[in-house]
C-alpha positions in Angstrom: 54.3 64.3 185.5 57.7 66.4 184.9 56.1 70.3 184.2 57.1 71.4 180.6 60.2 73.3 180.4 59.3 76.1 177.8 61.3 79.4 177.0 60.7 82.9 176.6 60.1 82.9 173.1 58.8 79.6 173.2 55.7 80.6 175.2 54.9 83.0 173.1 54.6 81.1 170.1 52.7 78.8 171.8 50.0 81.0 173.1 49.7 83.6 170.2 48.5 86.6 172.0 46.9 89.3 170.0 49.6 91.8 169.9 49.7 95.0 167.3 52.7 93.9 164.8 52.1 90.1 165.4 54.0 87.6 167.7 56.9 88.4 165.6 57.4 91.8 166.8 56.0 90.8 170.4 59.2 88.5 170.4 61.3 90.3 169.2 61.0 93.3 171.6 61.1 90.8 174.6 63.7 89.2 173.5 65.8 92.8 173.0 64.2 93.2 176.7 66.0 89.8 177.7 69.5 90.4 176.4 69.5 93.6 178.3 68.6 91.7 181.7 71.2 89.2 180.6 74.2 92.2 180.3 73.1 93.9 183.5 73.0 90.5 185.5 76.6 89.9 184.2 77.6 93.5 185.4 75.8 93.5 188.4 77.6 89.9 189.8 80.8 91.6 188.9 79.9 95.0 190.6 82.1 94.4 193.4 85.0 93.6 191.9 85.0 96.1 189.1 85.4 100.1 189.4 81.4 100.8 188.7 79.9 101.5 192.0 79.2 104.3 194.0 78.7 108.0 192.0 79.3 109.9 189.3 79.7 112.8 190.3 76.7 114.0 188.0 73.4 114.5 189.0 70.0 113.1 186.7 67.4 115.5 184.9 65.5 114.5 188.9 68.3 116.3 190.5 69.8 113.0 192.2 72.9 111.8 192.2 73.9 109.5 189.4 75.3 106.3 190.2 77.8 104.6 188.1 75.3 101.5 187.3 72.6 104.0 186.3 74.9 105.3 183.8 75.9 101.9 182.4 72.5 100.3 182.8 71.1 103.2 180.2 74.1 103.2 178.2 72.9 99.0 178.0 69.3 99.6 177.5 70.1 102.5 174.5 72.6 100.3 172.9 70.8 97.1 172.8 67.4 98.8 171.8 68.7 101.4 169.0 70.2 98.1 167.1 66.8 96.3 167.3 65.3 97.7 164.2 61.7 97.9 166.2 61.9 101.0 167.9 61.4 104.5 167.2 62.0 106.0 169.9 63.5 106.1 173.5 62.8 107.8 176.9 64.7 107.0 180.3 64.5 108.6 183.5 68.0 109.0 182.9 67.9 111.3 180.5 66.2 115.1 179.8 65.3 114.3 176.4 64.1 111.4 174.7 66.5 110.1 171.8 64.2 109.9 168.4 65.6 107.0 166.5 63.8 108.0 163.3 61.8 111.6 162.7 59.9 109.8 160.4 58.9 106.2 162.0 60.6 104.8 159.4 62.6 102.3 161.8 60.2 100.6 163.7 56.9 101.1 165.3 57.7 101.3 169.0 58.1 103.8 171.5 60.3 102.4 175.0 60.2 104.5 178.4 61.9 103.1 181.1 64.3 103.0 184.2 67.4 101.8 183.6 68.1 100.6 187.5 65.4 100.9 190.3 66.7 100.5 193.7 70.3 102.3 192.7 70.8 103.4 196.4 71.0 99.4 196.8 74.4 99.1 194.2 76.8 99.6 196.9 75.3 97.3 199.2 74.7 94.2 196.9 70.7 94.5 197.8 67.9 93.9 194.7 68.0 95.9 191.9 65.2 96.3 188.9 65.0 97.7 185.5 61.4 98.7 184.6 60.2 98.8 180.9 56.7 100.6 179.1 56.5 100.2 175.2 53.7 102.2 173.9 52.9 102.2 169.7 53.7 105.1 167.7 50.2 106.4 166.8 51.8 109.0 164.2 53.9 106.7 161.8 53.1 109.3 158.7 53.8 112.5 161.3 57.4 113.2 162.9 58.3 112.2 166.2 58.2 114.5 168.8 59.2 113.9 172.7 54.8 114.6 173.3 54.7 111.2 171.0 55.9 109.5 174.1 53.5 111.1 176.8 50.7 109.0 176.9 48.1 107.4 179.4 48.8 104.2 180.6 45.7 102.5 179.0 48.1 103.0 176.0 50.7 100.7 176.7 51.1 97.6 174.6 53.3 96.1 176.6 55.1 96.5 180.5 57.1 94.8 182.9 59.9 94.4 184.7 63.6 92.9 185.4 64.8 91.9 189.0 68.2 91.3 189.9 68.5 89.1 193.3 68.7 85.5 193.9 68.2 85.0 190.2 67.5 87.0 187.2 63.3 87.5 186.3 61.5 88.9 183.4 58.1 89.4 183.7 55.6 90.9 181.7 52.2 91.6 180.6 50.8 92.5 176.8 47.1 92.8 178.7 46.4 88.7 178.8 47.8 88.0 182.2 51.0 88.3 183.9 54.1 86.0 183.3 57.5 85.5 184.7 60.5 83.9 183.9 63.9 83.1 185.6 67.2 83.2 183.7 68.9 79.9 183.5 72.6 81.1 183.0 73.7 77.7 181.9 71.8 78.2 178.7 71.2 81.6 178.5 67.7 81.4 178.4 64.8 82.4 180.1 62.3 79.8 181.4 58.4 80.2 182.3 58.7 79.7 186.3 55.5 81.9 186.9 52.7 81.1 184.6 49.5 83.5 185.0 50.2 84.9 188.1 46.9 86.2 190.2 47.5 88.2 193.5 45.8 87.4 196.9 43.2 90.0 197.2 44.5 91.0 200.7 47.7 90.5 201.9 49.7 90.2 205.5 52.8 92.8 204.8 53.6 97.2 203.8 56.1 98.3 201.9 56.8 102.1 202.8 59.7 104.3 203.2 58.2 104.8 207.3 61.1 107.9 207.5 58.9 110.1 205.9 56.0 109.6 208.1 56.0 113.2 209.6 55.6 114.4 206.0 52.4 112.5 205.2 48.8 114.2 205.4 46.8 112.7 208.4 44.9 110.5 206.7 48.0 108.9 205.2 49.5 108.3 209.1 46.0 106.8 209.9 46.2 104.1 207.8 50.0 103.5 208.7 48.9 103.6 212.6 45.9 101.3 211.5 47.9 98.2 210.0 49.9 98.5 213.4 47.1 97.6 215.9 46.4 93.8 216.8 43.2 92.6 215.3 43.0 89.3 214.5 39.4 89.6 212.2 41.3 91.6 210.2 45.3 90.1 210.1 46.8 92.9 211.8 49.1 94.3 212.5 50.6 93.9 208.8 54.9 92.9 208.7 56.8 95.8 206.9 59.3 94.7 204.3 60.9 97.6 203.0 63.9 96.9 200.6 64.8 100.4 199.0 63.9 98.5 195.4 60.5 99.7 194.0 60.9 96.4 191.8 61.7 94.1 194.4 58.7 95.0 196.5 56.5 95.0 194.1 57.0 91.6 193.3 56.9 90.5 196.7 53.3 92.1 196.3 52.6 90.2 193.4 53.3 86.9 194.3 52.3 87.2 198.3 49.8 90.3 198.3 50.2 93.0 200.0 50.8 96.7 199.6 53.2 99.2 198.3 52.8 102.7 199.1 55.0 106.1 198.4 52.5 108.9 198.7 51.9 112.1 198.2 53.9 114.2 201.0 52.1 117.8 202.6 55.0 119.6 200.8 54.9 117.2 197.6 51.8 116.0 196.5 53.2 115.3 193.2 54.7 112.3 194.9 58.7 111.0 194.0 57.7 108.5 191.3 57.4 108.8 187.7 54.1 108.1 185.9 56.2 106.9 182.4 58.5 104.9 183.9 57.6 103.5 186.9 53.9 104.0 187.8 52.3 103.0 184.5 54.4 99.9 183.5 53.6 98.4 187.1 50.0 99.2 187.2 49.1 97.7 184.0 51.5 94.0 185.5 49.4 94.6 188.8 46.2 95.0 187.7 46.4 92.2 185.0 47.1 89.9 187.9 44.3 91.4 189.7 45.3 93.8 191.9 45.0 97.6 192.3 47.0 101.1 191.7 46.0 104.2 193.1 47.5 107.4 193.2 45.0 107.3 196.6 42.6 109.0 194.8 42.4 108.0 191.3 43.6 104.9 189.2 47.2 104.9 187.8 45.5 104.1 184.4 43.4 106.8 184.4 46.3 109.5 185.4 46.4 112.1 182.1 50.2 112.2 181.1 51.0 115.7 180.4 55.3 115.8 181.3 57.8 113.2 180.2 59.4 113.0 183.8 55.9 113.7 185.4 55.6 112.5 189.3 52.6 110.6 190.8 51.7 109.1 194.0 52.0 105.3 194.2 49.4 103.4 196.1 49.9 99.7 194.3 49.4 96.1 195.6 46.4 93.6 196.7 43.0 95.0 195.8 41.3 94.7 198.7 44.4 96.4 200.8 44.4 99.1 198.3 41.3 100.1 198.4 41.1 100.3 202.0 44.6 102.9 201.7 42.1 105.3 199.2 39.5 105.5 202.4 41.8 106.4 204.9 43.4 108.9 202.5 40.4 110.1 201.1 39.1 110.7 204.6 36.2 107.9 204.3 37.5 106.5 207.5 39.0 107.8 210.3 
């Protein structure tokens, strides 16, 4: 029997998930979600043959360089977003300050943090890019917006997920009932359920880790590293490494394969590089909703108290089972 072929916002209607607004506004932001992945697909086939790659010459409110995608990918996500009539508010990695749609609430109830393109050191080598999206409610619709209106916990999110720009074009997402994932079929213009429910493996066979900065890890971080190297078969070692530069792109690999995912803290940074708005929380909440794990090695990404916009956390994310044994060796529970 032929599997049903069912859309974005078909699936949705179908399975009526509780949602704060109603399925109305849960399609509607998706959807506004969607179109953006649909303009940065069409940009990013053409990046080669059009004037957009490499720098700017500018450098981001993180002090790195900003690449010409970057700049067009949060120019996209702005534009499409601030004409939907749902949000309120807007905060990208991109950008110092967040851009308040309406002091007042008044034009719609939700608050969107995201980055615009993950993996942008990946642009000029046509590797897998990501966008990464968290939409939190305004709590405050009789108070004006401030920028600390958009610095919450992750427990607060009402919805997250992710674009990823390879082979094909995904969406996937999670309101807190599962995780689900859909491919864009360009001959329509539409995206279809191709991942329904996903569930990670509790343990998985590869690590994702930029290895280069191994000399910069505390020593319980290199144990763990040296331990997924050794040959034991009880156990499925040694793990493969597939490192791709694209915190999106690895990630999903996690997701659908198992696995784990790690940038951690660093002797001279134990803030970590990652942001908890952006990039942590959205991809915790997808992970753990398919049953897997995220750690800052010693405390759950949920759990992490937001106190900056651009704040910086330790990522420890993937297969539960594989996460939890990364906490012990960086907690120093195993040597």
């Amino acid at each position: 029997m032929a599997q049903q072929i069912l859309t974005l916002e078909q699936f949705i209607s179908l399975n009526q998930p509780t949602f704060p607004g109603g399925v109305g506004a849960l399609t509607g932001l998706l959807s506004q979600i969607g179109l953006i992945g649909k303009f940065l697909a069409h940009d990013l086939r053409r990046a080669g043959l059009l004037d957009i790659l490499g720098t700017t010459g500018e450098t981001n409110v993180q002090g790195e360089a900003v690449k010409k995608l970057d700049e067009i990918a949060n120019e996209t996500f702005v534009r499409v977003l601030q004409q939907s009539g749902l949000i309120c508010a807007l905060a990208s990695e991109e950008m110092e300050k967040p851009i308040i749609l309406s002091r007042d609430g008044a034009q719609g109830s939700y608050m969107v943090l995201f980055d615009p393109l993950d993996g942008s050191s990946n642009t000029d080598v046509n590797m897998p890019l990501g966008s990464i999206f968290s939409i939190v409610r305004n709590q405050r619709p009789d108070q004006p917006l401030s920028e600390r209106d958009l610095v919450r916990k992750g427990t607060e999110q009402v919805v997250a997920g992710y674009l990823l720009f390879g082979a094909s074009t995904m969406l996937v997402y999670t309101v807190g009932q599962g995780v689900h994932g859909f491919t864009l079929e360009p001959g329509i213009g539409e995206y279809l359920l191709s991942h329904k429910a996903i569930t990670m493996p509790a343990r998985g066979k590869v690590y994702a880790a930029n290895e280069g900065n191994y000399q910069k890890w505390p020593g319980g971080t290199q144990k763990y590293f040296d331990y997924l190297k050794v040959k034991d078969k009880a156990t499925g070692r040694p793990y493969s490494g597939r490192y791709s530069g694209c915190l999106v792109a690895d990630v999903h690999r996690m997701l659908l394969g198992g696995g784990i995912y790690l940038y951690p803290g660093e002797l001279d940074k134990p803030e970590g590089k990652l942001r908890l708005l952006y990039e942590a929380n959205p991809l915790a909440w997808v992970v753990e909703q398919a049953g897997g794990r995220a750690s800052t090695g010693t405390l759950r990404i949920l759990d992490v108290e937001a106190k900056q916009l651009h704040q910086r956390v330790p990522l420890i994310i993937g297969s539960a089972d594989d996460v939890l044994e990364a906490e012990s060796f960086i907690q120093g529970r195993r040597m």
